[in-house]
C-alpha positions as CSV (number, residue, x, y, z in Angstrom):
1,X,81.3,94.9,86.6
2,X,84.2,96.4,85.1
3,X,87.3,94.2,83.3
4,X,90.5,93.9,84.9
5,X,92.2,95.6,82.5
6,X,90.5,98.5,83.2
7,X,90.6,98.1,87.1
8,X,94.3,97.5,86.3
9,X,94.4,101.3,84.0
10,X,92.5,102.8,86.8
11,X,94.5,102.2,90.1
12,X,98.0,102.7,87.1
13,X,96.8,106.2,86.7
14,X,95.8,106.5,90.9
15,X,99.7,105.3,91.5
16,X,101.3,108.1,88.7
17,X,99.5,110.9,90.8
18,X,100.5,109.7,93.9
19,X,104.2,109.7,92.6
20,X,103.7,112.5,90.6
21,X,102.4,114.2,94.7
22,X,104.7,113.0,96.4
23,X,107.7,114.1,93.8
24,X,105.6,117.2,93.6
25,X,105.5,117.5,98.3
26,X,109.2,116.7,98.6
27,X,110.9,119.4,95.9
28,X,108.7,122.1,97.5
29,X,109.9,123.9,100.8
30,X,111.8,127.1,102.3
31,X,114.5,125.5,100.0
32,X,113.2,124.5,96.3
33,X,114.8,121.2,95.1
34,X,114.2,120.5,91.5
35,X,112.5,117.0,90.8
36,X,115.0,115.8,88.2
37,X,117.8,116.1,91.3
38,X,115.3,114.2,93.1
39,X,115.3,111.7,91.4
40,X,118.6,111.0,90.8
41,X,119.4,111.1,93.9
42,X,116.7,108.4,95.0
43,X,118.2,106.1,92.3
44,X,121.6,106.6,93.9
45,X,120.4,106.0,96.9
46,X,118.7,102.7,96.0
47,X,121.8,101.5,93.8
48,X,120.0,101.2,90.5
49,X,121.9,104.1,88.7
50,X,124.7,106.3,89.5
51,X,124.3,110.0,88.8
52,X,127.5,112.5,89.0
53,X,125.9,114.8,92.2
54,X,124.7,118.5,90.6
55,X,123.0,119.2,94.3
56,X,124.8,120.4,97.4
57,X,125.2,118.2,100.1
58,X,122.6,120.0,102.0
59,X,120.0,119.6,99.6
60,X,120.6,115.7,99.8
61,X,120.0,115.6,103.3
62,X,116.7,118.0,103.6
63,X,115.5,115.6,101.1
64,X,116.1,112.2,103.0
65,X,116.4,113.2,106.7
66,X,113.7,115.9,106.4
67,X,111.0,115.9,103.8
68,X,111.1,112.5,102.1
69,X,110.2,110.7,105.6
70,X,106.9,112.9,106.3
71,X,106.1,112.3,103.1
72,X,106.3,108.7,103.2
73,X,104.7,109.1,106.5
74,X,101.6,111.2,104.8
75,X,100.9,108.6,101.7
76,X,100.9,105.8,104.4
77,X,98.9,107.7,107.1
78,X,96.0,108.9,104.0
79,X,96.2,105.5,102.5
80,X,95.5,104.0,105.9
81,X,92.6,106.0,106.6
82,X,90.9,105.8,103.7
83,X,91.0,101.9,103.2
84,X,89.9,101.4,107.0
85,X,86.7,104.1,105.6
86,X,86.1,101.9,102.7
87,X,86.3,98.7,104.9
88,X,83.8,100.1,108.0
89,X,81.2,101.8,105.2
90,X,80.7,98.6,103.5
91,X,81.0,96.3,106.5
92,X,78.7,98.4,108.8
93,X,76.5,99.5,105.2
94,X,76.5,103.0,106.7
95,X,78.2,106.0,104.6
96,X,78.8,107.9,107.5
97,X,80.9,105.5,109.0
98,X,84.6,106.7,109.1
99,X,87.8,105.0,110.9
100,X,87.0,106.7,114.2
101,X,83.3,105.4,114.1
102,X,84.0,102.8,116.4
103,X,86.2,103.5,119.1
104,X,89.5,104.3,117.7
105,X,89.9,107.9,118.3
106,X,89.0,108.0,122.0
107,X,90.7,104.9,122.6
108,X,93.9,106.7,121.1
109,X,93.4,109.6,123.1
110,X,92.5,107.6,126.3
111,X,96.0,105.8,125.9
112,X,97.6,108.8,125.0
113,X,96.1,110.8,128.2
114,X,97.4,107.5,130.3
115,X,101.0,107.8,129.5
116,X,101.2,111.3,129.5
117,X,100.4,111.5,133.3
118,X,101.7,108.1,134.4
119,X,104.4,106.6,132.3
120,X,108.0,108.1,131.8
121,X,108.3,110.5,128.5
122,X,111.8,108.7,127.7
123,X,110.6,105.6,127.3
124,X,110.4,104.3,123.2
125,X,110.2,101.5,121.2
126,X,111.4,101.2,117.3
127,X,111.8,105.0,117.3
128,X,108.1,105.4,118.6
129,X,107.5,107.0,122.0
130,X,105.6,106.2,124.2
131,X,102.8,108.5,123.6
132,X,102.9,106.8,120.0
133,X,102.5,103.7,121.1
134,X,100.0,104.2,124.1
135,X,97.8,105.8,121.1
136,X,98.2,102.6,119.1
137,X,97.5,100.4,121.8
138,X,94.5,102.1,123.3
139,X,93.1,102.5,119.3
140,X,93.1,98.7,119.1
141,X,91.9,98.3,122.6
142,X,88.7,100.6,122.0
143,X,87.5,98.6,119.1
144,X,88.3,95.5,121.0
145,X,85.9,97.1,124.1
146,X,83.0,97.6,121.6
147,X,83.2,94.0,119.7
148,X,83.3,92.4,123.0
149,X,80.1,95.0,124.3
150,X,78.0,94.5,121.3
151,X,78.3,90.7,120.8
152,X,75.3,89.2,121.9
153,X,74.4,85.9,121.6
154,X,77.0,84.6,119.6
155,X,76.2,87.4,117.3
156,X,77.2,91.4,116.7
157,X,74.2,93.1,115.1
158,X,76.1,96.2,113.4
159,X,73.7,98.4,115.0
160,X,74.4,97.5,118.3
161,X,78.1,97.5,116.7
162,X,77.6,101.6,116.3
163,X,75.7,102.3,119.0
164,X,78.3,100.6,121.1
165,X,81.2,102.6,119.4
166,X,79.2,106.0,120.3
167,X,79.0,105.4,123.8
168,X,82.3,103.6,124.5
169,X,84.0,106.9,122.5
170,X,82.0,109.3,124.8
171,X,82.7,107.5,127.6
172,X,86.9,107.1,127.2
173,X,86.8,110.8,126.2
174,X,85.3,112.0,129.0
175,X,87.6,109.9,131.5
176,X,90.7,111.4,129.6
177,X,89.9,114.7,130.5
178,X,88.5,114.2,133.6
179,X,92.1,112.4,134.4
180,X,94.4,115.4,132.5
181,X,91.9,118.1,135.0
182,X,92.2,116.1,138.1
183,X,95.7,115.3,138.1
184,X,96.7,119.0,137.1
185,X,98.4,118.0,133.9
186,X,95.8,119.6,131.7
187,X,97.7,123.5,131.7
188,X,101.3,122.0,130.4
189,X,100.3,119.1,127.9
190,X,97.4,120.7,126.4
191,X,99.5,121.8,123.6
192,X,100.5,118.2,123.1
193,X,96.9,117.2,123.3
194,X,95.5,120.1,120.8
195,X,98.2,118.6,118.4
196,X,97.3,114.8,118.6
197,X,93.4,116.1,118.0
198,X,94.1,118.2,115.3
199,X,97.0,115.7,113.9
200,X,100.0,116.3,112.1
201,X,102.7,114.0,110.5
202,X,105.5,115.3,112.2
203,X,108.8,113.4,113.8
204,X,108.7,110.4,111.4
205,X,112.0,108.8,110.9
206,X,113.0,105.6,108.8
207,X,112.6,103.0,111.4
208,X,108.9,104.4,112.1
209,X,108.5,103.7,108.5
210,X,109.8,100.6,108.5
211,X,108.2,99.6,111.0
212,X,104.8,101.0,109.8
213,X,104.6,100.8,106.1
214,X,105.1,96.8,106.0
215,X,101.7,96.7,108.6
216,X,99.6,98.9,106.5
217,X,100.6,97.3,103.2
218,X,99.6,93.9,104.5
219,X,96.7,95.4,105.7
220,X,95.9,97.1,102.3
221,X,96.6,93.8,100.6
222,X,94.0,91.9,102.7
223,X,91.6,93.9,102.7
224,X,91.3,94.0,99.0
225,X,91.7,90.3,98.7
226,X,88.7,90.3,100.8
227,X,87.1,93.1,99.1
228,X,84.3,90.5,97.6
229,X,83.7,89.9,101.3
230,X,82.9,93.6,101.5
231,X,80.7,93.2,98.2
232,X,78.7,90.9,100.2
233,X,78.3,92.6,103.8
234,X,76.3,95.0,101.3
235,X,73.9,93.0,100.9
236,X,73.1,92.7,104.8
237,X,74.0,90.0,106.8
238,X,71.4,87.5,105.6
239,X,72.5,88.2,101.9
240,X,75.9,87.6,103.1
241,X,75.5,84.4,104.7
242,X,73.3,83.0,101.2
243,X,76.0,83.5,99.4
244,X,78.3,81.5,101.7
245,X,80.2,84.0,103.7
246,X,80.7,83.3,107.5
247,X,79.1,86.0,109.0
248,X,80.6,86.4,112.1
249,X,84.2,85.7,111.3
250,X,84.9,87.9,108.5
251,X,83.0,90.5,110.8
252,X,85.8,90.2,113.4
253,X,88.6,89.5,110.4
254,X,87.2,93.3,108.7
255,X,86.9,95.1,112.0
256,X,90.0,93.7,113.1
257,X,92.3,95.0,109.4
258,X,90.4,98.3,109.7
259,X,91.3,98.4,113.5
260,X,94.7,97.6,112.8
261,X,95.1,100.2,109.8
262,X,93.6,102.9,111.9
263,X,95.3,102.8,115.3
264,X,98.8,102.7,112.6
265,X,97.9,105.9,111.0
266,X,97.1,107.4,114.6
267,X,100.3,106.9,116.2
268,X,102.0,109.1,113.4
269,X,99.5,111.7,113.0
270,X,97.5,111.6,115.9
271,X,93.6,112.1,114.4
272,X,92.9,113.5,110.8
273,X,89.2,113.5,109.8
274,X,87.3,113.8,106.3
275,X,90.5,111.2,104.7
276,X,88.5,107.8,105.8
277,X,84.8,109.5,104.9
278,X,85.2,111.5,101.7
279,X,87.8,109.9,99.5
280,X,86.0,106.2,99.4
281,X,82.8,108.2,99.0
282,X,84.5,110.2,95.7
283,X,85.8,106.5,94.6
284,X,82.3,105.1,94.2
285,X,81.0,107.9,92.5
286,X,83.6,107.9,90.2
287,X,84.2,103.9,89.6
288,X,81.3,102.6,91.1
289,X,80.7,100.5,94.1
290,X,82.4,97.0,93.4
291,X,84.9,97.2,96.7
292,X,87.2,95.5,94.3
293,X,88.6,98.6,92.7
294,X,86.8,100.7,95.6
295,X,89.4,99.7,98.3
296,X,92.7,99.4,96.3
297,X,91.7,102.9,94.5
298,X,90.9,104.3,98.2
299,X,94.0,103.7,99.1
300,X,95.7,105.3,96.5
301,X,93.9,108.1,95.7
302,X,93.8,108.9,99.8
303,X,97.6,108.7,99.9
304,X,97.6,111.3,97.3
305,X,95.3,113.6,99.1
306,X,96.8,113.4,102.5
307,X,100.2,114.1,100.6
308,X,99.1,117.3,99.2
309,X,97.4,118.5,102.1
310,X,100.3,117.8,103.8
311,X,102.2,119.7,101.3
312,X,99.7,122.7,101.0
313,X,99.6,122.9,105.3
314,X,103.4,123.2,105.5
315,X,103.4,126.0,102.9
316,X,100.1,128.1,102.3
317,X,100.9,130.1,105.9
318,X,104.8,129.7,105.8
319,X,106.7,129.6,108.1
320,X,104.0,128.6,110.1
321,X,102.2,125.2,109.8
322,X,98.5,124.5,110.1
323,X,98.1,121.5,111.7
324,X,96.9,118.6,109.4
325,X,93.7,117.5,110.5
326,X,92.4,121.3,110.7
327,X,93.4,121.7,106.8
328,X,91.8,118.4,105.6
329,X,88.3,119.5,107.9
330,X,88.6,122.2,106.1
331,X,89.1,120.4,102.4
332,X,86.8,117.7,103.1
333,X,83.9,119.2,104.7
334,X,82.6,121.4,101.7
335,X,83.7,118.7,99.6
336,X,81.5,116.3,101.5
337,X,78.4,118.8,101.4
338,X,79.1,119.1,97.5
339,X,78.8,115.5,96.8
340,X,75.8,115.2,99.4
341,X,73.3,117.4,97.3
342,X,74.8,117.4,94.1
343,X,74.9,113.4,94.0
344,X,72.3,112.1,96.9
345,X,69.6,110.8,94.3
346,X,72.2,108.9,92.2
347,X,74.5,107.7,94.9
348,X,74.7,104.2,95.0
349,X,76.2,102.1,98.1
């Protein structure tokens, strides 16, 4: 079990590459903004120095209005996904599980396919439309469809848990397109359905972010505090409850923070894969399994990777940009291949 001091170096060193990323995705672009002005400009902005300006006014405002928010909304967004990962592999004790495992995506896509045909496009909330928030809603809706579907008795066997989440994401996919082909939508919004598939942090403003980041660093926060719940879902329910963990209300508490994380991250990006599976995967091999450093260290280290993904699909094709989610497929599934045979006889879980 490792000391807090080094738990402590470890996720030190995770948050100086994050900054160092997203330092690193807002000075790159059409127009090149060194990181020193950066910087200085931030600190202006926040009223802890006061720099004499040696940018143009321009520069300033590609930085704050354009770049700066997407990135924000990136680290958030990967951070998000991978945390949910950690929380539904250890909870479920299946290392396939991802964020989406359980409803989330087709939910999202169910209540994005709903408001696209039947609810006005003007209507918003906190700078969210209403695709946004039909997306959030129908995430969280999903997973609440499957608990209530695979509780039994009193009980939710995590088999029946998965099993539940196959057939209820099936199901609400298939509806969705049945409903965009019936109603004669499909030919006009596919485009806006390819993009919420494929995902892409795109139209993020400050009041999405303040509205967003507060959510998913509560959520962060709580799911590390109960990452020795996590510890002990490991051990299989039985394990669980001899060690004096309430079975069946954490159960609901976990699903519920990973739900929560999840269906945030979708209704900024719409659906980006490999994040929640491969980066809590490449944490545990690295640090081991103790969900203690695995889920704070998730989140980190997948906010640096969506970041730079983020970065490297806005810029390896310039001027045109790869959608997100096609990029981190890309990324993440040779990755995940790599760390299948290379490490499957000394993985630990």
């Amino acid at each position: 079990m490792k000391s807090r001091k080094k738990i402590a170096l470890i996720l030190v060193l995770l948050a100086a590459v994050l900054f160092g990323a997203m330092l690193l995705a807002t000075a790159i672009g059409a127009v090149h903004i060194a990181p020193l002005d950066i910087l200085k400009m931030t600190l202006n902005k926040l009223h802890l120095a006061h720099f004499d300006p040696t940018w143009r006014a321009v520069e300033e405002a590609i930085v704050f209005q354009v770049r700066l928010p997407c990135v924000v909304g990136a680290a958030l967004v990967g951070a998000a996904l991978a945390t949910a990962g950690s929380l539904f592999q250890g909870l479920l004790r299946n290392p396939l599980a991802d964020p989406y495992l359980i409803g989330t995506s087709s939910g999202a896509l169910f209540g994005l396919t709903i408001a696209m045909i039947f609810l006005p496009a003007t209507l918003s909330f906190s700078g969210f439309g209403i695709t946004s928030i039909a997306a959030f809603l129908g995430a969280l809706g999903a997973v609440f469809l499957v608990y209530t579907l695979a509780r039994i008795g009193g009980r939710t066997h995590v088999v029946t848990l998965i099993l539940a989440g196959v057939a209820v994401s099936f199901l609400l996919t298939a509806i969705s397109w049945f409903l965009l082909d019936v109603m004669g939508e499909l030919h006009w919004k596919a485009g806006a359905i390819y993009g919420f598939l494929w995902g892409q942090i795109t139209a993020v403003d400050w009041s999405q972010i303040a509205v967003l980041a507060p959510i998913i660093f509560v959520g962060i926060i709580l799911a590390t505090f109960f990452a020795f719940r996590v510890n002990a879902f490991s051990l299989g329910e039985e394990g669980a409850a001899y060690l004096g963990i309430n079975v069946e209300r954490d159960k609901v508490l976990l699903l519920g923070i990973g739900a929560l994380l999840t269906a945030c991250a979708v209704c900024i990006a719409g659906l980006i894969g490999f994040v929640g599976l491969v980066i809590p995967h490449i944490i545990r091999l690295a640090f081991g399994p103790d969900n203690r450093l695995v889920l704070p260290a998730s989140a980190l280290a997948g906010a640096s990777f969506l970041v730079l993904a983020d970065l490297l699909a806005r810029t390896i094709l310039a001027p045109t940009v790869l959608k997100l989610g096609i990029l981190t497929a890309l990324i993440g599934g040779p990755v995940f291949l790599y760390l299948l045979l290379r490490y499957r006889r000394e993985y630990a879980f």
